[in-house]
N, C-alpha and C positions, 0 to 999 in steps of 0.2 A: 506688953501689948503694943498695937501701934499704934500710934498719934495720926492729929486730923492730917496734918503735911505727909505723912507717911500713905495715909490712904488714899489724898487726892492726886499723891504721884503715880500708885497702880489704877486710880480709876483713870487716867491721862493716858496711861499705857494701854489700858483694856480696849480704850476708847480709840485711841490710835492701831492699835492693831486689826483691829473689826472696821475701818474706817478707810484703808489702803487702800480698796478696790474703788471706792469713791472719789477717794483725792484728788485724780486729776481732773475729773466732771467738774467738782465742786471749785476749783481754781480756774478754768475755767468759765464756767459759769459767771466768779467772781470779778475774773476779768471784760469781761463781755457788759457785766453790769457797770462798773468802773467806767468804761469807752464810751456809754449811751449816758453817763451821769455828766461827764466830761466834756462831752457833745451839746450837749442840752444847756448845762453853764454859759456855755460858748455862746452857744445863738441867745442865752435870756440877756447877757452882756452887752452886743453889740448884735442888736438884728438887721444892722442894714448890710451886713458881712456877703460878700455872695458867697452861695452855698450851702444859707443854712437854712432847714427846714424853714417853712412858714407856714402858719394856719391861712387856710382859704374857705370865705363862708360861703356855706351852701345855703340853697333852698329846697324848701320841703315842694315836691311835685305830686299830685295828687296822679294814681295811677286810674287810666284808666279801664274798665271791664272789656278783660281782653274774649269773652262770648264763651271761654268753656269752664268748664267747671263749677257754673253759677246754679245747674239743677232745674235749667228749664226743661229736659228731656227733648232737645232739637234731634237727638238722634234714634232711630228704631231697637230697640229689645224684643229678643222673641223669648 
């Protein structure tokens, strides 16, 4: 019979072979993530760096009613 090392070689394989057409999306994917974790380091390290993102606070602005859609019926229906 086969052993647990023996099956988790073919479940490795099964896996990797159903897994080919993926590959490259998923590396990357990987790499892309890597660059923005890299990036982000960077600026939490030294934020006076130029170049690196910075947060900028906003304010909440009340909108005002801009006359349509409120269901006063300003316009005629026949």
């Amino acid at each position: 019979m086969f052993g647990l090392s023996e099956l988790v070689i073919i479940l490795i394989v099964v896996v990797a072979v159903l897994a080919v057409r993926k590959l490259p999306e998923l590396t990357r994917s990987a790499g892309k993530s890597a660059r923005i974790l890299k990036a982000e380091a960077r600026a939490a390290r030294d934020p006076d760096e130029p170049g690196t993102p910075r947060v900028v606070q906003g304010e909440t602005v009340e909108r005002e009613d801009p006359g349509t859609g409120s269901g006063s019926g300003t316009g005629t229906r026949g």
